[in-house]
Backbone as CSV, one residue per row, in Angstrom:
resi,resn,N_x,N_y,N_z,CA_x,CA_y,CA_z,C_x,C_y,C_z
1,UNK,-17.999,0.855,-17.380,-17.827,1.297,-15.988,-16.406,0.988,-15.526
2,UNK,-16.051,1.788,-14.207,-14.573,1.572,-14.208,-14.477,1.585,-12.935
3,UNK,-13.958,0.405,-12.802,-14.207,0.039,-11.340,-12.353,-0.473,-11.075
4,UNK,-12.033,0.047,-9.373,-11.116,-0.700,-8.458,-10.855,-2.074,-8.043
5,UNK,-10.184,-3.238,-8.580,-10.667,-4.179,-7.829,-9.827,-4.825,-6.806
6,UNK,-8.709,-3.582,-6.380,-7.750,-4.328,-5.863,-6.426,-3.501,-5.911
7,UNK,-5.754,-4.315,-4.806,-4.179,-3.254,-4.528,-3.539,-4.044,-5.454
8,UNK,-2.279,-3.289,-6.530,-1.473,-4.141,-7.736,-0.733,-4.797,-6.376
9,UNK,0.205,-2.979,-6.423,1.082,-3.034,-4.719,1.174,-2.216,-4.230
10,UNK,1.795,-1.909,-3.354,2.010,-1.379,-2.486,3.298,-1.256,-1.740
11,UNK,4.206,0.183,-2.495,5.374,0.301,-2.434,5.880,1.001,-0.976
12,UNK,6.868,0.218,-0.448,7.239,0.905,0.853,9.008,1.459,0.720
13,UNK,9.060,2.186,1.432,10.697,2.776,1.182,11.483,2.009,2.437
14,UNK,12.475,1.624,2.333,13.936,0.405,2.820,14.885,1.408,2.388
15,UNK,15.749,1.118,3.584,17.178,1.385,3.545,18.123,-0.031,3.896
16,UNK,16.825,-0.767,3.755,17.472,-2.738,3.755,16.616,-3.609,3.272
17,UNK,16.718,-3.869,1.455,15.845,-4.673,0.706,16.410,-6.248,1.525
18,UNK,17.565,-6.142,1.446,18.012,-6.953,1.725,17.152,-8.412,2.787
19,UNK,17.280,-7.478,4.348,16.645,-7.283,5.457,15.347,-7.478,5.633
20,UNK,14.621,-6.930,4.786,12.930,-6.707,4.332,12.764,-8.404,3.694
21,UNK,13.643,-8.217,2.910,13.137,-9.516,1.705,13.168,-10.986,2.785
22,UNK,14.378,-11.127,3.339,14.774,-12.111,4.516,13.616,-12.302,5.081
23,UNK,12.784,-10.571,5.993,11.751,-11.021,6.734,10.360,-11.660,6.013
24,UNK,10.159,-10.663,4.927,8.683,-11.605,4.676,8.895,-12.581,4.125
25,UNK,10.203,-13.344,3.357,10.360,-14.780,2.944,10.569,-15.911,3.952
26,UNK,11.028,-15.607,5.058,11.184,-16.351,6.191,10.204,-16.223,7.221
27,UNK,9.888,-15.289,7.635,9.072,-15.249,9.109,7.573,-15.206,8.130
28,UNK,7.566,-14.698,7.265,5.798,-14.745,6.535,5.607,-15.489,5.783
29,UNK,6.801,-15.879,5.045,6.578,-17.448,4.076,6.172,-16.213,2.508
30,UNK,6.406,-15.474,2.400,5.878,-14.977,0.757,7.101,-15.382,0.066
31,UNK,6.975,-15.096,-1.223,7.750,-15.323,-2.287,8.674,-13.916,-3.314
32,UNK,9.935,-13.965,-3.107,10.062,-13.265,-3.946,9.840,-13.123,-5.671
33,UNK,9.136,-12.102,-5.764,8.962,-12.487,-7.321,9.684,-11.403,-8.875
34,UNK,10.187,-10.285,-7.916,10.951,-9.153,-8.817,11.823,-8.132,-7.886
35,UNK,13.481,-7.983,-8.685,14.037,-7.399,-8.112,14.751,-6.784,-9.102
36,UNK,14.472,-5.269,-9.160,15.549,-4.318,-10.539,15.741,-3.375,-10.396
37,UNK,16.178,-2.505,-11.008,16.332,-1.036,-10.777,14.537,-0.352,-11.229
38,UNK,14.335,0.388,-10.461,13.067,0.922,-10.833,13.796,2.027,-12.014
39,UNK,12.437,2.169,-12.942,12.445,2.223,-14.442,12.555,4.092,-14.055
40,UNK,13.776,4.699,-14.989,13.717,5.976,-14.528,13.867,7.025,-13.436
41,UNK,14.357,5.675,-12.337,14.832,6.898,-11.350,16.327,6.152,-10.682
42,UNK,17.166,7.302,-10.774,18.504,6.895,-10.299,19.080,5.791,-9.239
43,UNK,19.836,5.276,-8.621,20.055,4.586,-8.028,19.303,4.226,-6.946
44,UNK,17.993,4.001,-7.679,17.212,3.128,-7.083,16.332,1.646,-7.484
45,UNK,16.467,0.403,-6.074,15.536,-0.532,-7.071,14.667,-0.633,-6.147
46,UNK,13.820,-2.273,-6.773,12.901,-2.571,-5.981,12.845,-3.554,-5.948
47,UNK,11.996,-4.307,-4.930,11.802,-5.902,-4.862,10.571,-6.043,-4.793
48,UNK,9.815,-7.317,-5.080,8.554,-7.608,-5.100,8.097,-8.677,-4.698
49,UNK,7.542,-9.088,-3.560,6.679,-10.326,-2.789,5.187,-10.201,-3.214
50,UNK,5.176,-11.544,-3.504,4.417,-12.196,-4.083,2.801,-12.428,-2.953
51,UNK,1.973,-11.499,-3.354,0.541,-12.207,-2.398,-0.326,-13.151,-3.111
52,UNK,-0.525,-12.684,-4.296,-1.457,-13.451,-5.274,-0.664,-13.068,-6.507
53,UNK,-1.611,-13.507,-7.780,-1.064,-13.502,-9.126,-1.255,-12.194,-9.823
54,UNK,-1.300,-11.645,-9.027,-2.098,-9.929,-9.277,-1.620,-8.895,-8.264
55,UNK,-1.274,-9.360,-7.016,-0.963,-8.312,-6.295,0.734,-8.499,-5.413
56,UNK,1.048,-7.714,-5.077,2.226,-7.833,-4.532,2.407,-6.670,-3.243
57,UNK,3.405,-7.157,-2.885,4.317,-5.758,-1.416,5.408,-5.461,-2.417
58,UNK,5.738,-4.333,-2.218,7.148,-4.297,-2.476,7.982,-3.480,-1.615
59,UNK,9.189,-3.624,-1.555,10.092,-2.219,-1.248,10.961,-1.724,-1.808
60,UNK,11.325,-0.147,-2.062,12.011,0.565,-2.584,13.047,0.970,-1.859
61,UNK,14.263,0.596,-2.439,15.688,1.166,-2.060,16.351,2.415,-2.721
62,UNK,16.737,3.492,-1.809,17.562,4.775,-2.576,18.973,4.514,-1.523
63,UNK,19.918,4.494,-1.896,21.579,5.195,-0.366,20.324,6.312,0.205
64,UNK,19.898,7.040,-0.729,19.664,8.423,0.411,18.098,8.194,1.332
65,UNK,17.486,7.129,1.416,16.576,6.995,2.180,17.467,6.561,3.804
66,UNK,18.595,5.740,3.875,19.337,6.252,5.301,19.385,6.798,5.720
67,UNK,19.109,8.016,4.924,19.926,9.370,5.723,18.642,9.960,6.119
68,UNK,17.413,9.416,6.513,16.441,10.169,6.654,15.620,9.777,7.840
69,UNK,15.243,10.442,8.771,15.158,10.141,10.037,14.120,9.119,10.626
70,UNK,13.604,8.438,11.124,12.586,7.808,11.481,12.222,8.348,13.198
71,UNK,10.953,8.624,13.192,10.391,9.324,14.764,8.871,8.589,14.445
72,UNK,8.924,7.549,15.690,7.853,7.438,16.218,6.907,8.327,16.293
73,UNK,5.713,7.915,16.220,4.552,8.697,16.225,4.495,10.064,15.389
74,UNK,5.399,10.177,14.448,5.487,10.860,12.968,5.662,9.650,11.480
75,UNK,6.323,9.390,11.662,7.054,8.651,10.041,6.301,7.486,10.039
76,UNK,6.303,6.677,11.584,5.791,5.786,11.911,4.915,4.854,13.247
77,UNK,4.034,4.706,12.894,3.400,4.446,14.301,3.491,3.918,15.313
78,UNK,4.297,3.244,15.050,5.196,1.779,15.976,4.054,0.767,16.975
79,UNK,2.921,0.873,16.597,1.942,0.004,17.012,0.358,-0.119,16.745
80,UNK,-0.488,-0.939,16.871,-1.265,-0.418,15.574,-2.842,0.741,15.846
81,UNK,-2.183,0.918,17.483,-3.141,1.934,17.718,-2.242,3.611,17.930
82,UNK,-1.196,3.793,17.367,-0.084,4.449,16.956,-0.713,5.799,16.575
83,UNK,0.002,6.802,16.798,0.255,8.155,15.692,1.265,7.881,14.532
84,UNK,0.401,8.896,13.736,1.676,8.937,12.726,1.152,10.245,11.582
85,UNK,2.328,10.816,10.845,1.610,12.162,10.251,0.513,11.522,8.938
86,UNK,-0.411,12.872,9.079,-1.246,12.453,7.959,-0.710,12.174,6.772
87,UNK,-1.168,11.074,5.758,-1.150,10.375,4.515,0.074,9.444,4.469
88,UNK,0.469,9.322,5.718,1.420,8.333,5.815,0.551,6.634,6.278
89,UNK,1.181,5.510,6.041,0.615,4.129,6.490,0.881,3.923,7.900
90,UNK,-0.667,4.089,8.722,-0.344,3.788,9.780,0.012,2.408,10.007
91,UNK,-0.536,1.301,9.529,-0.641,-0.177,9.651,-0.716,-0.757,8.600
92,UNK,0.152,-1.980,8.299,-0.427,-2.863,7.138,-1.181,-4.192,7.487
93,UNK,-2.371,-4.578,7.113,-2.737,-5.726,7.199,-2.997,-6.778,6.069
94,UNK,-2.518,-7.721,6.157,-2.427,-8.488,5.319,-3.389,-9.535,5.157
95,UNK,-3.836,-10.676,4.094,-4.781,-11.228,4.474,-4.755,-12.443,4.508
96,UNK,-5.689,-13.547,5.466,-4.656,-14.756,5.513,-6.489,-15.471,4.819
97,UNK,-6.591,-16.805,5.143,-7.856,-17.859,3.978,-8.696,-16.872,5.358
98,UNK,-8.419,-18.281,6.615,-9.175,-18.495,7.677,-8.716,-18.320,8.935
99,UNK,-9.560,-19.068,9.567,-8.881,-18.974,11.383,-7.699,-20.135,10.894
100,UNK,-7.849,-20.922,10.172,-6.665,-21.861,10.723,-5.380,-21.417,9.952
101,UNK,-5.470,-20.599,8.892,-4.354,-20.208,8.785,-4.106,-18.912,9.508
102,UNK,-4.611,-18.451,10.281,-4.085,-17.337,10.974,-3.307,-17.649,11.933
103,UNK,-4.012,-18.772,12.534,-3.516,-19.692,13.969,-1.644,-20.498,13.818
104,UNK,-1.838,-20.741,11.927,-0.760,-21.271,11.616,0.670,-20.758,11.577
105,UNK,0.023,-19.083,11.362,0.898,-18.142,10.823,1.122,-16.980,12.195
106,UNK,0.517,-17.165,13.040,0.933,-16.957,14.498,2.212,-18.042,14.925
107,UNK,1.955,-19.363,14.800,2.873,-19.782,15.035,3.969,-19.862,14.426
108,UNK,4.140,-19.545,12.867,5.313,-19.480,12.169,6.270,-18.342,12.683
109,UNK,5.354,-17.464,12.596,5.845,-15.780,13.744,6.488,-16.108,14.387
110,UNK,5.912,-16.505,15.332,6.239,-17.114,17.048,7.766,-17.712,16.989
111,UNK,7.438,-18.334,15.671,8.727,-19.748,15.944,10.404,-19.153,15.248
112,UNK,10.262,-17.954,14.915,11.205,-16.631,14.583,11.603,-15.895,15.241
113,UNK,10.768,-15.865,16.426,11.176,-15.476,17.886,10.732,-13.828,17.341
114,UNK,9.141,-13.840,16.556,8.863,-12.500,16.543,7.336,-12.540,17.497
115,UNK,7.432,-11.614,18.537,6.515,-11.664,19.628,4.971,-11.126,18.550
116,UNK,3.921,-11.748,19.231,2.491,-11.435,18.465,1.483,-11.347,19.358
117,UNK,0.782,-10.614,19.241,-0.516,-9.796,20.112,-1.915,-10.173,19.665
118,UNK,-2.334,-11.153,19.745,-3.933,-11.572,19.425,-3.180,-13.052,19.428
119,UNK,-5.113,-13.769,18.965,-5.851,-12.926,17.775,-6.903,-11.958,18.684
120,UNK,-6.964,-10.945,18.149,-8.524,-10.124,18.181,-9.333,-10.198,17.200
121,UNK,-10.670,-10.536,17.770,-11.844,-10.431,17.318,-12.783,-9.273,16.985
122,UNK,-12.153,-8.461,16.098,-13.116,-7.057,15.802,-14.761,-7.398,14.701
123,UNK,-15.218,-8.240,15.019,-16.311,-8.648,14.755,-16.671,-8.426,12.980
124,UNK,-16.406,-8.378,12.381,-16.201,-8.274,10.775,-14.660,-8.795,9.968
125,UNK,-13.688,-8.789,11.075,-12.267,-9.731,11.206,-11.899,-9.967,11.863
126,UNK,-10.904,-11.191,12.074,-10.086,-11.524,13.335,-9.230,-11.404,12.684
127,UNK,-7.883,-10.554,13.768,-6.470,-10.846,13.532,-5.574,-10.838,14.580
128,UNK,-3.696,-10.622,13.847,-2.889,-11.021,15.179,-1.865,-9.747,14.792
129,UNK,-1.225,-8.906,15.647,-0.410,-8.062,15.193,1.001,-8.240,15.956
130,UNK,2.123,-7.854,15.092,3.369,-7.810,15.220,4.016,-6.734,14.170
131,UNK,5.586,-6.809,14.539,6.767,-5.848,14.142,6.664,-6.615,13.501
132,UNK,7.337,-5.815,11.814,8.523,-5.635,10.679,9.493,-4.958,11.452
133,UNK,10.611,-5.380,10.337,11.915,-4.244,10.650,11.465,-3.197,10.136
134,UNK,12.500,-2.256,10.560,12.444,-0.913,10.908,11.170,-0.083,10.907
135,UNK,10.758,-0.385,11.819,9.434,-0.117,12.685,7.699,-0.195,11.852
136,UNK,7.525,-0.810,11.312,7.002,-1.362,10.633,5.421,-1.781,11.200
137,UNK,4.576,-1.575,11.698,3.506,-2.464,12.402,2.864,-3.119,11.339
138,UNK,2.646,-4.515,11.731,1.719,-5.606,10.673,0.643,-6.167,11.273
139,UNK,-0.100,-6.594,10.216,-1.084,-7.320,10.720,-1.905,-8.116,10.061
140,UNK,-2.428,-9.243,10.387,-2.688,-10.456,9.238,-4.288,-10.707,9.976
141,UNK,-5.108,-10.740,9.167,-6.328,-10.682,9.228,-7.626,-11.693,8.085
142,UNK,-8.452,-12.086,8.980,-9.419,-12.557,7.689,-10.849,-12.159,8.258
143,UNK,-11.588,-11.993,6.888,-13.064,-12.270,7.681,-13.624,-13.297,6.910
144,UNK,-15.305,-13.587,7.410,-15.635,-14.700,6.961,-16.663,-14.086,6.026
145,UNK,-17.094,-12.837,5.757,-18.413,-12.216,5.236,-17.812,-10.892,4.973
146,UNK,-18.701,-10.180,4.039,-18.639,-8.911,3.549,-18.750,-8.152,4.134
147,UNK,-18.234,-7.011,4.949,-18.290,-6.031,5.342,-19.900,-5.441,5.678
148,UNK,-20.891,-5.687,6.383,-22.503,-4.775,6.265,-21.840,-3.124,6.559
149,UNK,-21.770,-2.448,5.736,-22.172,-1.118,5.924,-22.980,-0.460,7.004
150,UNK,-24.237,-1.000,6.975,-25.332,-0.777,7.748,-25.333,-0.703,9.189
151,UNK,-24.273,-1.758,9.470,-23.766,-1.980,10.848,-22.685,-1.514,11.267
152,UNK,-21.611,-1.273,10.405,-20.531,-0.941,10.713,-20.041,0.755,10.371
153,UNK,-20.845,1.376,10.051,-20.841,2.696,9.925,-21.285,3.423,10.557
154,UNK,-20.663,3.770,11.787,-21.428,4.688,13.119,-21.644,6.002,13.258
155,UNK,-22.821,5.911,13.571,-23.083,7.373,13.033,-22.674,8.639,13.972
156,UNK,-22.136,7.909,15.433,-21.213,9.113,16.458,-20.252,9.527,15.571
157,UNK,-19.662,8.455,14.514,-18.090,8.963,13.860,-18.605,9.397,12.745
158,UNK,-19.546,9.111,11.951,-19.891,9.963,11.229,-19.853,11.741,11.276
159,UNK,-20.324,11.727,12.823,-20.765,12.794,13.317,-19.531,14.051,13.657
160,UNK,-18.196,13.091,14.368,-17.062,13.902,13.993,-16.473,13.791,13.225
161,UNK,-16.730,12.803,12.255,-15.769,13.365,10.736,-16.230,14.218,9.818
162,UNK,-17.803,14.755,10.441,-18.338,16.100,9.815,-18.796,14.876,8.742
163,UNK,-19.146,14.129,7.970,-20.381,13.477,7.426,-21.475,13.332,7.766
164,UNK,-22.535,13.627,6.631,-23.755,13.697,7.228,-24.202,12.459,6.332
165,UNK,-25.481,11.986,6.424,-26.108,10.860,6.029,-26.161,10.977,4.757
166,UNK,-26.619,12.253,3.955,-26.239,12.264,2.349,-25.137,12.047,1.999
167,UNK,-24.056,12.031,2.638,-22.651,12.005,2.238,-22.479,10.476,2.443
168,UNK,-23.189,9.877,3.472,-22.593,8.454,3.250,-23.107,8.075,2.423
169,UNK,-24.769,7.998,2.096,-25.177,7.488,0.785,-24.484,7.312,-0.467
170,UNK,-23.861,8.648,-0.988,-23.049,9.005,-2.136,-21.949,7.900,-1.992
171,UNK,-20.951,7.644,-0.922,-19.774,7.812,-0.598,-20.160,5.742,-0.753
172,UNK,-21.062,5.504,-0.318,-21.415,4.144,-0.252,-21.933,3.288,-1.689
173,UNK,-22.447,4.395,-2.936,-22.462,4.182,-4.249,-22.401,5.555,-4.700
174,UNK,-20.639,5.074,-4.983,-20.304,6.382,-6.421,-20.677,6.081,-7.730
175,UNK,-20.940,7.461,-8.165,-21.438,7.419,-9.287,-20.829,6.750,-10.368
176,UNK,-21.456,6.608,-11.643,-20.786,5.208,-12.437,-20.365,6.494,-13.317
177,UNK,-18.847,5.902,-14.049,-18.548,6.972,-14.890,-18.155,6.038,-16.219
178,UNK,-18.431,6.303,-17.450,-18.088,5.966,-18.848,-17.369,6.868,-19.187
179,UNK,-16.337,6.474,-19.546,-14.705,6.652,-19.980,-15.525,7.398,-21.674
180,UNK,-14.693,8.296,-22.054,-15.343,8.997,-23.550,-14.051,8.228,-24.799
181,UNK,-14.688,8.473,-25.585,-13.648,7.436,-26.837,-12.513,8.086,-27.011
182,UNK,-11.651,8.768,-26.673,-10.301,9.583,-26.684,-10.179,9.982,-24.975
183,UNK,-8.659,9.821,-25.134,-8.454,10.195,-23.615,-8.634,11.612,-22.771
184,UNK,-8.934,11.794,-21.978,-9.763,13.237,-21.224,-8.451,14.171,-21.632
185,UNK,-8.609,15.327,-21.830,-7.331,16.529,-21.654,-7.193,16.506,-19.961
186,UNK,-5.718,16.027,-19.999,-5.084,16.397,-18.855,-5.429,17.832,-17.532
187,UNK,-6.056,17.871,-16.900,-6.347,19.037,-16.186,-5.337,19.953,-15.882
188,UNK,-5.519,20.943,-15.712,-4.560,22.308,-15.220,-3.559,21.619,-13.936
189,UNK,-2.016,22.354,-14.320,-1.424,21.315,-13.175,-0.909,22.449,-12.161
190,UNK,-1.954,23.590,-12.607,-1.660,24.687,-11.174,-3.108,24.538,-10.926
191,UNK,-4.636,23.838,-11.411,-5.190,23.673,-10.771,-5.282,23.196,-9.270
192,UNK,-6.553,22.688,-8.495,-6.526,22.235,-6.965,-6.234,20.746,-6.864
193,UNK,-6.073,20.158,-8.088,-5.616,18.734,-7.704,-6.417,18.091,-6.779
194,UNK,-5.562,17.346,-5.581,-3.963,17.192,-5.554,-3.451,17.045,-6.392
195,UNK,-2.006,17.373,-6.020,-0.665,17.557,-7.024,0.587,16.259,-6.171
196,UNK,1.382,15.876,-7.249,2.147,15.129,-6.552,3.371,16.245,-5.973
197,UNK,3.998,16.304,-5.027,4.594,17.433,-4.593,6.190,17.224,-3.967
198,UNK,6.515,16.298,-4.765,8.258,15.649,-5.174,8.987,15.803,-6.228
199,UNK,7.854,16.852,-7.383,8.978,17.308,-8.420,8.583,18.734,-8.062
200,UNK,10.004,19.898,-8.613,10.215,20.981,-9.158,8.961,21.671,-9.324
201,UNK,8.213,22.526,-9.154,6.993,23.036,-9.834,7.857,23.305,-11.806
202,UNK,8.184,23.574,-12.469,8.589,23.255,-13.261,8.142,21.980,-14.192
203,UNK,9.311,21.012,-13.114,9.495,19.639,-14.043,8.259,18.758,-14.180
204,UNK,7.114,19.654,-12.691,5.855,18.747,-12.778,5.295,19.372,-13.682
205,UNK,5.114,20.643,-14.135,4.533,21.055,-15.053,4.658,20.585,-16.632
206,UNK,6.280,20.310,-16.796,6.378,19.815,-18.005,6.241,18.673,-18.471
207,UNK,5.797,17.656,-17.100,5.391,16.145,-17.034,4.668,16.314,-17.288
208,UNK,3.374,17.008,-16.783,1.814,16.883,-16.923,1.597,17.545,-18.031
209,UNK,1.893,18.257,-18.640,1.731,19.060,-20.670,2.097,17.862,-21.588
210,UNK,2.583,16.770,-20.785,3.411,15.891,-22.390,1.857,15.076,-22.849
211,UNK,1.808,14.779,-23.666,0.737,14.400,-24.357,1.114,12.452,-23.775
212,UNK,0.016,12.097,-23.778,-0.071,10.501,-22.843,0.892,9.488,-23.844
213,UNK,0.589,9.731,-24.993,1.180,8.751,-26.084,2.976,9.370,-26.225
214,UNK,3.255,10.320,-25.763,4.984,10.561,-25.309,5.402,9.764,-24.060
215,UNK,4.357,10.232,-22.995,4.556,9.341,-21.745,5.186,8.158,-21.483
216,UNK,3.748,7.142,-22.769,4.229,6.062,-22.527,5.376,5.552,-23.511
217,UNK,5.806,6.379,-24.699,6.972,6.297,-25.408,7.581,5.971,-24.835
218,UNK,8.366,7.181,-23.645,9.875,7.629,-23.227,9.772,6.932,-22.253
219,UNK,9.057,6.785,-21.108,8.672,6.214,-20.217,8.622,4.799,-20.173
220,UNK,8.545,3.865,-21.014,7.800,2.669,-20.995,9.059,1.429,-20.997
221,UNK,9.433,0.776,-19.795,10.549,-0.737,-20.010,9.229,-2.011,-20.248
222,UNK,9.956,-2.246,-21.135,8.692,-3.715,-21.140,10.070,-5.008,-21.037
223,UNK,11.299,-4.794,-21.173,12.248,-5.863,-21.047,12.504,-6.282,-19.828
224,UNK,12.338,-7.373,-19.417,12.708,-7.908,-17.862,14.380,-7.536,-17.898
225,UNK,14.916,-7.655,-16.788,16.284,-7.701,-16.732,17.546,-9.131,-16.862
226,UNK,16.299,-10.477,-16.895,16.940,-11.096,-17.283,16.177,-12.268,-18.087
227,UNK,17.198,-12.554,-19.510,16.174,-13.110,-20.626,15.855,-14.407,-20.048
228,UNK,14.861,-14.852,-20.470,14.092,-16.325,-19.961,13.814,-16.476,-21.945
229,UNK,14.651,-17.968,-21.949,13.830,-18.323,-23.563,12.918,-19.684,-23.177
């Protein structure tokens, strides 16, 4: 069975790693843990903060992400009950043990002279929200229990997101899938997808025909950038 268990990371685009790295090492206390050129694409890198031993934030630097506009209530929401265009991150929340480290980490905020809004009590978590740079909304959250479904799935919103009760069933246990002993043939890449829609129709086409074992040939850095003996 093949199961999700978790965000690796979660890459955000900077036109100031720099800036970024400062804030969550200082005002959030994370750790930097990787900073290089990302593998295969031009003058760009990345950095990586540390949440656990498994997961990370990162951000991605290009020169040409400057040049690209930021508008409220499009690119970004600027608060965490915000607009913003579809499939973009309206909010990040982060996760802290308990109440007392939330309480702790309000005040670390605070003491950075970054203003914070809670805690709120949304009854399955409490949290506290504040700014990142460049417009950024955050938010640090814990709960004490698992999520009930049962309770927390309303069936008015059900009702305008056009779900009906068979659909939550499904949607609440997906089906189990066993992986077959050779890897699946790649699907049609003028099929309905989605498609990733940042290369060439072309160059995506000739990405998605390469056979997986070229992929990870041409594709693959396994050398850090700097030796540790």
């Amino acid at each position: 069975m093949n199961k999700i268990e978790g965000m690796h990371h979660l890459a955000i685009g900077t036109a100031d790693i720099k800036g970024q790295i400062a804030y969550f090492t200082d005002v959030l206390g994370m750790e930097l843990v990787a900073l290089y050129w990302m593998h295969g694409v031009e003058n760009t890198f990345h950095g990586f903060l540390r949440l656990n031993d498994e997961s990370s934030l990162a951000f991605v630097q290009s020169p040409d992400f400057a040049e690209i506009p930021t508008t409220l209530g499009q690119t970004h929401a600027g608060s965490p009950g915000g607009l913003c265009a579809p499939g973009t991150m309206q909010h990040l929340a982060l996760k802290v043990k308990d109440d007392d480290e939330l309480m702790a980490m309000q005040d670390r905020i605070r003491s950075r002279g970054v203003p914070v809004l809670g805690p709120i009590d949304h009854g399955f978590c409490k949290s506290i929200y504040f700014a990142g740079l460049e417009n950024l909304t955050l938010e640090l959250s814990y709960s004490n229990e698992a999520i009930n479904g049962d309770a927390w799935i309303d069936p008015e919103v059900m009702e305008l997101a056009g779900i009906t009760a068979a659909e939550v069933a499904v949607y609440r246990k997906p089906a189990r899938h066993e992986a077959e002993g050779q890897p699946r043939p790649q699907p049609d890449s003028s099929g309905p997808g989605p498609h990733m829609q940042g290369y060439s129709a072309d160059a995506y086409q000739r990405l998605m025909a390469m056979p997986d074992e070229k992929v990870q040939q041409r594709m693959s850095v396994t050398e850090p950038p700097v030796r540790v003996d």
